[in-house]
C-alpha positions in Angstrom: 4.7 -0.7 -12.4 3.5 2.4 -12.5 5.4 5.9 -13.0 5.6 9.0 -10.8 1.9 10.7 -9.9 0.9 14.1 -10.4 -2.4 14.8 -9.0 -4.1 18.5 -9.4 -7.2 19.6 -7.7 -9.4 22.1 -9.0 -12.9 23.2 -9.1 -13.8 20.1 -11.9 -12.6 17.3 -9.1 -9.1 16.0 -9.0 -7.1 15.0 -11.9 -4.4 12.0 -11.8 -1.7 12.0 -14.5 0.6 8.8 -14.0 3.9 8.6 -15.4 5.3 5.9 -18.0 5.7 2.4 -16.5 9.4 1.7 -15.4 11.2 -0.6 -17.8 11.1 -3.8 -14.8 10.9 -6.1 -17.9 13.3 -5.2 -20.2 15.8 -5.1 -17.4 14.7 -8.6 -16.3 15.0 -10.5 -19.6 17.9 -12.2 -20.6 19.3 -12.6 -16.8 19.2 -15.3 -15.0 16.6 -15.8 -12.9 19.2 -16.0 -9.5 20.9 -12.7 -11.6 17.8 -11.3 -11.4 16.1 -12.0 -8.2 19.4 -10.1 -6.8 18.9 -7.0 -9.2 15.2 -6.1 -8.5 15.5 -5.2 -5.0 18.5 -2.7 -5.6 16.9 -1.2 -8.8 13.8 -0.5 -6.7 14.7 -0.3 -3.1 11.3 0.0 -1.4 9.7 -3.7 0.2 13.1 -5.3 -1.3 12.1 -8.9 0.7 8.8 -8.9 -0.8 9.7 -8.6 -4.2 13.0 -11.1 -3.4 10.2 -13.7 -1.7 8.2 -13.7 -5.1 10.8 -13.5 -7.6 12.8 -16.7 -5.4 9.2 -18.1 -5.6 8.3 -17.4 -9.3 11.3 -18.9 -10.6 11.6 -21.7 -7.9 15.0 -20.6 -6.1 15.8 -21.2 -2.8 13.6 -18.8 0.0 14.3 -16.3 2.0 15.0 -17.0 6.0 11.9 -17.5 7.7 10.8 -14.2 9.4 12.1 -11.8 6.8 9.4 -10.6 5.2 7.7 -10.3 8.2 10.3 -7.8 9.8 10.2 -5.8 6.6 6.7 -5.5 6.6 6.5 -4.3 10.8 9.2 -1.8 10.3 7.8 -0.3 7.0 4.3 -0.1 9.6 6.2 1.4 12.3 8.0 3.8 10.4 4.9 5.4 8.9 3.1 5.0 12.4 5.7 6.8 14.5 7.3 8.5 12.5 5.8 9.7 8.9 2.6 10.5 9.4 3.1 12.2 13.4 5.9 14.4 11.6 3.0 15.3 9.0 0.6 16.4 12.1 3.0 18.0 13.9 2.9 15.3 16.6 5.7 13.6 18.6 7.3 11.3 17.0 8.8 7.9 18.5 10.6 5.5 16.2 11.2 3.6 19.0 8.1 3.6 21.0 4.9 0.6 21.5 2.8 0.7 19.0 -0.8 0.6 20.3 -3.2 -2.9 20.2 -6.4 -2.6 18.6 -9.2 -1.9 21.0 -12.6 -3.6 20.9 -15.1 -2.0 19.2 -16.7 -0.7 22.2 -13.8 0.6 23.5 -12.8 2.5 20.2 -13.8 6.3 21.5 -11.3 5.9 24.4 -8.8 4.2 23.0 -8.9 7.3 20.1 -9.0 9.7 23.1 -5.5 8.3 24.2 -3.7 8.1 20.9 -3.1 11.4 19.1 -2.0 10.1 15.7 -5.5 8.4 14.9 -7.5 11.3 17.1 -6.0 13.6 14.8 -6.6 11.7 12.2 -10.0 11.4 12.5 -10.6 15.0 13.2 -8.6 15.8 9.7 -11.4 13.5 7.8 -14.6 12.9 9.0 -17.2 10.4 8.6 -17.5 9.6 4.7 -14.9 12.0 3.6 -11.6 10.5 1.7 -13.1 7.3 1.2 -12.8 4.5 -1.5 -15.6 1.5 -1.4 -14.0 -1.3 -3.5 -13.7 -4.6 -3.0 -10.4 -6.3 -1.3 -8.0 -7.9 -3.7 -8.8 -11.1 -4.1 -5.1 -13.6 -4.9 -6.8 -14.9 -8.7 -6.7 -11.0 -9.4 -3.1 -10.2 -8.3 -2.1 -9.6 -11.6 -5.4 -7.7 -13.1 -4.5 -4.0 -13.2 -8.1 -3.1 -11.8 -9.9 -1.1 -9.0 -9.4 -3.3 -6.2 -8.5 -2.4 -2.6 -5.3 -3.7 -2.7 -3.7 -2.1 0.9 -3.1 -3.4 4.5 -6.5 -2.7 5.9 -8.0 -4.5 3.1 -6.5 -7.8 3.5 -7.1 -7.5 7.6 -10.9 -6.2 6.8 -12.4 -9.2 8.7 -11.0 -7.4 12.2 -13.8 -6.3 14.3 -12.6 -3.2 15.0 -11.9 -2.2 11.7 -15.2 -3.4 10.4 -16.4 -1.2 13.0 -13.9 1.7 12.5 -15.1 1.4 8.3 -18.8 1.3 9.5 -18.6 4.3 11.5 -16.2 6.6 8.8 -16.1 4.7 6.2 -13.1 3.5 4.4 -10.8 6.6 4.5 -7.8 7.7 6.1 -8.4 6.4 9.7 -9.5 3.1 8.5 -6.2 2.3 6.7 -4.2 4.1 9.0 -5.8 1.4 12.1 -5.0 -1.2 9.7 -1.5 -0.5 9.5 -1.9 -1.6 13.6 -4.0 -4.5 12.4 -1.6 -6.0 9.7 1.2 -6.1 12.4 2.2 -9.8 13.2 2.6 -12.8 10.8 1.6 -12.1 7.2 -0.2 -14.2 5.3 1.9 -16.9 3.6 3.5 -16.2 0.5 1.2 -18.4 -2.9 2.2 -20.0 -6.0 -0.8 -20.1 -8.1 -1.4 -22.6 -10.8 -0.5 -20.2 -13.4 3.0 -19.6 -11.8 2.4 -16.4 -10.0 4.1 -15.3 -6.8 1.7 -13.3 -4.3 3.4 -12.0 -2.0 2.1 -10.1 1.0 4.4 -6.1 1.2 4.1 -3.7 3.7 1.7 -1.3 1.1 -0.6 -4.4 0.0 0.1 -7.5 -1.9 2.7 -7.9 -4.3 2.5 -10.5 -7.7 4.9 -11.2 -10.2 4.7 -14.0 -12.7 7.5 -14.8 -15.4 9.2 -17.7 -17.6 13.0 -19.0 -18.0 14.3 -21.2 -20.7 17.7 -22.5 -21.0 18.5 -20.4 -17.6 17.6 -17.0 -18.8 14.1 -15.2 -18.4 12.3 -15.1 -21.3 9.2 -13.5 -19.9 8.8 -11.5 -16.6 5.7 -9.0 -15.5 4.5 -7.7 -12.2 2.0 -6.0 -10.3 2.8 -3.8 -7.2 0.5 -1.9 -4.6 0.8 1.2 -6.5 -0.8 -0.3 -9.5 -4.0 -1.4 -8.2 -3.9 2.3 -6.0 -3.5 4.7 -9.2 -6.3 2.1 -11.9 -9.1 4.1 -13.2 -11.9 4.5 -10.4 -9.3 2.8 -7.8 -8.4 3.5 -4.5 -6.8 6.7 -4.9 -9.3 8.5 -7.9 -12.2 7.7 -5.3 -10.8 9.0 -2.4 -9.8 12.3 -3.9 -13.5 12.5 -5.0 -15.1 11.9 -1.6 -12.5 14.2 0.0 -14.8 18.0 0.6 -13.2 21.0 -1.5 -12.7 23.2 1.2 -10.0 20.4 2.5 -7.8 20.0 -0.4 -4.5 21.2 1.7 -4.9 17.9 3.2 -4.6 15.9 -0.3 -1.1 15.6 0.6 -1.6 13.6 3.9 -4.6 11.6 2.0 -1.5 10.5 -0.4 0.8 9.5 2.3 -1.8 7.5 4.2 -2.4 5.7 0.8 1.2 5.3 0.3 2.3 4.8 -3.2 5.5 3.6 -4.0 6.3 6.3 -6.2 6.9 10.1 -5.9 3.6 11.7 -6.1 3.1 15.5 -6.1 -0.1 17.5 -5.4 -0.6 21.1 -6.9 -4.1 23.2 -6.0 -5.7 25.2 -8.7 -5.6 28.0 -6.4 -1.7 27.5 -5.7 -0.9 27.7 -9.5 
């Protein structure tokens, strides 16, 4: 997993330093595998079901309740919805409030006339601007550290509004922030692949993790979060920098938070320094 982001913008395009990889193996090995499935999620508290769910399913343990990953995944949506991204754009915020359905594509310019967050959101970054073109992660490549679009709007890309929403702008800000609306609901169901991988679906995209025990101990553990696929060379995050205009680099900082990594990042401006 990767380490905490620093991203500087300056006339030459953005720059992306990522930190060292966090030590999740050598922490892992050794354990047991029930040891370890309870260790992970307080070492690294964020989506704690999802990375319970795989490492339960990696190593055959017992699952999770049904429904668990499916609340953790909704309240992580809400949270940034009403409450993390309105605080950003000085909007009302409403941790409690109805989230908004999805509105047919026809009905899209109302339906953005009546809901602030993505109206504002759309005015922040227009058509073409802070957007990344890759193709959705695909399960067979949960555990390839490449540019795929590994986020909630990717894995609900076959809505009709968001096809319609990426058609229109492109897919940028507003696009994963409608997805967030689109990925409410039941998640898609947890895989084993032949190779013994857990995917997992997460609130920030889709979570792998693969390992081996012998004699009750893990010999071998490895993973693959969100953030990894987000921060590869040419991924999500490197293109949209690049497609977001220089004259709107104060709003690099909401561009990161509507990507959401899982790891501090931090955004400086050549002008600032």
């Amino acid at each position: 997993m990767s380490g905490a982001i620093t991203i500087s913008l300056g006339p030459d395009g953005p720059k992306i330093a990522v930190g060292p990889a966090l030590p999740v193996e050598a922490l892992m090995l050794g354990r047991s595998p029930e040891a370890a499935a309870e260790l992970l999620p307080r070492i690294f508290n964020l989506c704690p079901m999802a990375q319970t769910t795989a490492m339960r399913l990696a190593f055959g343990l017992e699952p999770l309740a049904r429904g668990t990953l499916e609340h953790e995944i909704g309240r992580e949506h809400r949270l940034k919805l009403s409450v993390i991204w309105p605080g950003m754009l000085g909007l009302a915020v409403d941790p409690t409030g109805d989230l908004p359905d999805l509105p047919l594509p026809r009905d899209l310019d109302g339906w953005l006339a009546r809901h602030p967050l993505f109206s504002r959101i759309a005015e922040c970054f227009g058509p073409g601007e802070a957007v990344a073109d890759l193709p959705a992660l695909p399960a067979g490549a949960a555990m390839i550290p490449g540019a795929y679009d590994n986020s909630p709007a990717a894995r609900r890309e076959a809505h009709p509004t968001l096809a319609a929403v990426a058609a229109r702008w492109g897919r940028g800000p507003l696009w994963r922030a409608m997805g967030r609306l689109a990925d409410r609901g039941t998640p898609p169901a947890p895989l084993l692949l032949t190779d013994g991988t857990a995917v997992v679906p997460a609130a920030r995209g889709t979570y792998a993790l693969r390992g081996r025990a012998e004699h009750g101990v893990i010999s071998a553990f490895e993973r693959m979060t969100p953030t990894d696929h987000l921060v590869a060379p040419g991924g999500v995050l490197e293109q949209s920098l690049r497609t977001l205009p220089a004259d709107k680099g104060r709003l690099a900082s909401l561009l990161v938070a509507i990507l959401d990594p899982c790891v501090p990042a931090t955004v400086t401006e050549a002008a600032d320094a």
